[in-house]
LUMBAVO-613743 format. One record per atom (N, C-alpha, C): residue number from 1; residue in three letters; atom name; x, z, y. Coordinates in steps of 0.02 Angstrom, whole numbers. Layout:
LUMBAVO-613743
    i   aa  at    east      up   north
  NUM  ALA  CA       X       Z       Y
...
This chain:
LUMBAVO-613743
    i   aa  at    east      up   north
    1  UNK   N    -738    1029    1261
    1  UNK  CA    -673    1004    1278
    1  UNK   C    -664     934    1248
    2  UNK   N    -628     870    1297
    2  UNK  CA    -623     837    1271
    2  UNK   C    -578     832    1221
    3  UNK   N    -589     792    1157
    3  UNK  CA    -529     793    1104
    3  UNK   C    -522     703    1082
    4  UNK   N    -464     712    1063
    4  UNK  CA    -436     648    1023
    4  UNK   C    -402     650     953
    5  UNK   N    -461     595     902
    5  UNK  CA    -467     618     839
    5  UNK   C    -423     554     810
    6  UNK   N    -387     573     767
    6  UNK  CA    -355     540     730
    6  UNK   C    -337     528     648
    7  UNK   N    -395     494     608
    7  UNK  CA    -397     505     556
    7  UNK   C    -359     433     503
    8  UNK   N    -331     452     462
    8  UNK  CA    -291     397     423
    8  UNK   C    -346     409     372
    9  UNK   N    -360     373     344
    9  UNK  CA    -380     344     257
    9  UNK   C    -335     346     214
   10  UNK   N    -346     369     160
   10  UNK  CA    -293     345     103
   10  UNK   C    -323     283      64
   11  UNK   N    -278     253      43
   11  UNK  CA    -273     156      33
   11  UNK   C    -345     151     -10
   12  UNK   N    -322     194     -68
   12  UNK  CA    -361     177    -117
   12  UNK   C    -419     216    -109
   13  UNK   N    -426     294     -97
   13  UNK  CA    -510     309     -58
   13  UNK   C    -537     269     -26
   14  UNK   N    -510     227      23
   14  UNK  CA    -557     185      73
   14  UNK   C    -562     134      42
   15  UNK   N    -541      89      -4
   15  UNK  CA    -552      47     -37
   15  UNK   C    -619      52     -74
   16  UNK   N    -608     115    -123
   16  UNK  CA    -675     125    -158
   16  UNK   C    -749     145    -129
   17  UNK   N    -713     172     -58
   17  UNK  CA    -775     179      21
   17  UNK   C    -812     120      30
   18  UNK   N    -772      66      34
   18  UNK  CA    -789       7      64
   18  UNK   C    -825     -16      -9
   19  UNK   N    -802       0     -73
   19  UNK  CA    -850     -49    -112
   19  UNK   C    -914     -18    -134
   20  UNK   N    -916      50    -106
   20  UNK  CA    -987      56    -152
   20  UNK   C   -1007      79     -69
   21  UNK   N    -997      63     -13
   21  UNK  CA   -1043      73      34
   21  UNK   C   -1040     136      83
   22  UNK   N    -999     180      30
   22  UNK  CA    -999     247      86
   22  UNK   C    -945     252     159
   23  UNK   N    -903     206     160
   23  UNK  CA    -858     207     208
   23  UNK   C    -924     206     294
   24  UNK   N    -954     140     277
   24  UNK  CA    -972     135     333
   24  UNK   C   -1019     215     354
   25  UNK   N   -1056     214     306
   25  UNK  CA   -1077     301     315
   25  UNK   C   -1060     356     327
   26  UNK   N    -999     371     312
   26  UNK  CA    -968     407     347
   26  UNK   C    -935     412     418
   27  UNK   N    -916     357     446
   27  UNK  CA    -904     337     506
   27  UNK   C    -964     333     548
   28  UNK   N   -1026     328     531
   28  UNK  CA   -1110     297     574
   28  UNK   C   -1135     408     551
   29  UNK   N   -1090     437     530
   29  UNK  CA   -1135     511     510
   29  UNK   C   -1082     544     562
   30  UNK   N   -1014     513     571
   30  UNK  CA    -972     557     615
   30  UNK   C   -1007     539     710
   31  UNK   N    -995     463     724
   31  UNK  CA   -1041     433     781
   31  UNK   C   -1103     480     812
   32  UNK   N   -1147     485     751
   32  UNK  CA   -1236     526     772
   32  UNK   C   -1200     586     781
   33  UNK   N   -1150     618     740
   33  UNK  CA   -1150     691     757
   33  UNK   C   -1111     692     813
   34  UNK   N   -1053     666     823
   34  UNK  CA    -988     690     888
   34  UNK   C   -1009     663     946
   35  UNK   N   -1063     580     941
   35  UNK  CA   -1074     558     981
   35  UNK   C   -1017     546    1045
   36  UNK   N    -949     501    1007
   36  UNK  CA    -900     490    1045
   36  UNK   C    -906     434    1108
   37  UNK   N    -834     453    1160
   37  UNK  CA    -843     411    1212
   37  UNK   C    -812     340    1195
   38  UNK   N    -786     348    1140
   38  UNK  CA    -755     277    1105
   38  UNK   C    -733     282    1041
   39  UNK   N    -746     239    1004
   39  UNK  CA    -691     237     920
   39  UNK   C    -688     161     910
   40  UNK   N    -608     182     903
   40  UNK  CA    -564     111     882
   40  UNK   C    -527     106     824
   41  UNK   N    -515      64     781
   41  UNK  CA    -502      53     729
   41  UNK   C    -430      12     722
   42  UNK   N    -375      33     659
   42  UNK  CA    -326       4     651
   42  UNK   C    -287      40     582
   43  UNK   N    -220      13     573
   43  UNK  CA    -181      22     536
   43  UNK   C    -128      57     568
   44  UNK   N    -114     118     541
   44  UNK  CA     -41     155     563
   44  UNK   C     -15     171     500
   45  UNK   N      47     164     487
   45  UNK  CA      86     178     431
   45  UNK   C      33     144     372
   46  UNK   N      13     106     379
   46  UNK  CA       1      60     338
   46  UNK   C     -66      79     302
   47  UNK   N    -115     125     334
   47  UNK  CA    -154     152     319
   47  UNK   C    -237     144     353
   48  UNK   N    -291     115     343
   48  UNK  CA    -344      96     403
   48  UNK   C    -331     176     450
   49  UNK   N    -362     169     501
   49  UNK  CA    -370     224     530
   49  UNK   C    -418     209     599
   50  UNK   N    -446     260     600
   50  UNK  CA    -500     266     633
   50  UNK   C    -475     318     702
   51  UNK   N    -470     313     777
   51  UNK  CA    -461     361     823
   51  UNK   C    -521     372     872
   52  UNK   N    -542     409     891
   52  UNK  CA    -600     428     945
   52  UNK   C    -583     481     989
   53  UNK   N    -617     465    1054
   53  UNK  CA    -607     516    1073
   53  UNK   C    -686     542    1099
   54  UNK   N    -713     627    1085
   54  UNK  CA    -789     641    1111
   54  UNK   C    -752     706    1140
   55  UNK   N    -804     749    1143
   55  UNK  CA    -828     810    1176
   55  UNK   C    -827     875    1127
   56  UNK   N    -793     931    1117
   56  UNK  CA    -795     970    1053
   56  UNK   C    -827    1021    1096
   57  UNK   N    -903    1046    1087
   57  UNK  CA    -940    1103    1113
   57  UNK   C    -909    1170    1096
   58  UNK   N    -873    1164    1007
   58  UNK  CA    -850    1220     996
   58  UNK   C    -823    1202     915
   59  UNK   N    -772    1250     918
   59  UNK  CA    -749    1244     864
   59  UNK   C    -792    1238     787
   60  UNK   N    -838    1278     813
   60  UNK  CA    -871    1280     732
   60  UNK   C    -913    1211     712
   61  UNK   N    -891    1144     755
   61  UNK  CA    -921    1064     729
   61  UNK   C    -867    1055     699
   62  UNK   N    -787    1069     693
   62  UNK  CA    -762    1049     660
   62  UNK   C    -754    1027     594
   63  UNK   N    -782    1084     550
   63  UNK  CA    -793    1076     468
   63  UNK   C    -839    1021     449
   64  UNK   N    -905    1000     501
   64  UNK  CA    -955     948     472
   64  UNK   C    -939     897     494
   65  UNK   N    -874     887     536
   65  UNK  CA    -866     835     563
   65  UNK   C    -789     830     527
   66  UNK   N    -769     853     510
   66  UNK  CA    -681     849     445
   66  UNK   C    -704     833     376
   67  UNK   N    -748     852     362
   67  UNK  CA    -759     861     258
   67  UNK   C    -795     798     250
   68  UNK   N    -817     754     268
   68  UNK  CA    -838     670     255
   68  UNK   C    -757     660     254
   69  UNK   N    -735     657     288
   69  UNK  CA    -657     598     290
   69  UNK   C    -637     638     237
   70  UNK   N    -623     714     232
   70  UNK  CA    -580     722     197
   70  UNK   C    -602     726     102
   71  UNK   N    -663     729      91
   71  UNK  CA    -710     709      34
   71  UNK   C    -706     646       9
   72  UNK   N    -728     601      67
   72  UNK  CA    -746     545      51
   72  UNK   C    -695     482      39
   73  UNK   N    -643     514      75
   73  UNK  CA    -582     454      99
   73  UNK   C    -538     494      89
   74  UNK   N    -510     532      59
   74  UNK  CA    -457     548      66
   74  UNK   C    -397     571     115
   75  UNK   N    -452     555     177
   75  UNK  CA    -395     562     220
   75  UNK   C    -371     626     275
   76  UNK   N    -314     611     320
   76  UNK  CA    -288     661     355
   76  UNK   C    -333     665     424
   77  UNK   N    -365     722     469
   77  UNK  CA    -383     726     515
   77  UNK   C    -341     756     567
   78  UNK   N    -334     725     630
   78  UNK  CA    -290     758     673
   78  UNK   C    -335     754     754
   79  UNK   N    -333     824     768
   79  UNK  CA    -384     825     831
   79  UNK   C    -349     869     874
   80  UNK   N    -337     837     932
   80  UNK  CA    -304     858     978
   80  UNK   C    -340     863    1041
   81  UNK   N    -312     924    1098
   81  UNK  CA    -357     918    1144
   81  UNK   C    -329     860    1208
   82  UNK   N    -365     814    1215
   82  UNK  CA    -369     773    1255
   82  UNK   C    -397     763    1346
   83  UNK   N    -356     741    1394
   83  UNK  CA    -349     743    1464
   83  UNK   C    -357     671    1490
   84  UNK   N    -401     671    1535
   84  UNK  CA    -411     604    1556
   84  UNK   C    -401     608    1644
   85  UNK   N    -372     570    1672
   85  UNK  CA    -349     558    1734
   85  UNK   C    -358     619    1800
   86  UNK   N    -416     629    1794
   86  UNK  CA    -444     679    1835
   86  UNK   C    -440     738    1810
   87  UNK   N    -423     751    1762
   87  UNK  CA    -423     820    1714
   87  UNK   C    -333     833    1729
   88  UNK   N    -304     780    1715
   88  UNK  CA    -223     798    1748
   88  UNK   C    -213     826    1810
   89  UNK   N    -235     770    1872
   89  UNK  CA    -229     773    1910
   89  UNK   C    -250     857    1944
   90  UNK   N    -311     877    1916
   90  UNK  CA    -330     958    1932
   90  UNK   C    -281     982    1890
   91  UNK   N    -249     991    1824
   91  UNK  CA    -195    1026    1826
   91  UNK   C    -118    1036    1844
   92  UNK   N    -111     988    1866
   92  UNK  CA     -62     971    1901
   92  UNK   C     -56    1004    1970
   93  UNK   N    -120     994    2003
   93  UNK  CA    -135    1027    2064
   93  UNK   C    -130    1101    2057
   94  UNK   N    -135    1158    2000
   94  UNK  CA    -148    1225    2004
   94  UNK   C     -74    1235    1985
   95  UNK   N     -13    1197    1985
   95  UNK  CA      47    1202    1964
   95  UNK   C      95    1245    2038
C-alpha cells in the first residue's frame, strides 16, 4: 500500500546527527530499505523534517523503518495511507 511518511526531527537530536555524521545515515538506511517514490525535505513547526512517500508490503517493515528516526533523532513518525490520482478515481467509481 502506498503510504506517506512524515517525520519531524527534534532540534537538538538532528543537530548532534548532523555533527557526528549519523543523520545522513539514517536517511541513505531508510532510502535502501523503503526504496521511496520521492523524499523531500523541510521545516514544519520549526523542526527539519523529512516526508516520503513508498510502498508498505506489510506492516511488519514498520519497526526497521521507525527506530533509526526515533533512536537516532529524536523524532516523531507519521505514516499514513496514501492515494494517488488513479487510486481515487477507482474509489470514487465503486461509490
Amino acid at each position: 500500500m502506498r503510504m506517506f511518511l512524515k517525520v519531524l526531527m527534534e532540534v537538538e537530536a538532528s543537530n548532534r546527527a548532523i555533527k557526528d555524521g549519523s543523520l545522513p545515515k539514517i536517511i541513505q538506511g531508510f532510502t535502501a530499505a523503503a526504496k521511496p517514490e520521492g523524499v523531500w525535505f523541510t521545516a514544519l513547526d520549526g523542526k527539519r523534517t523529512m516526508v516520503a512517500v513508498f510502498d508498505l508490503a506489510s506492516p511488519a517493515q514498520i519497526p526497521p523503518l521507525a527506530e533509526p528516526f526515533f533512536t537516532g533523532l529524536n523524532a516523531t513518525f507519521e505514516l499514513t495511507p496514501a492515494m494517488d490520482a488513479a487510486d481515487l478515481q477507482t474509489g470514487l467509481s465503486n461509490l
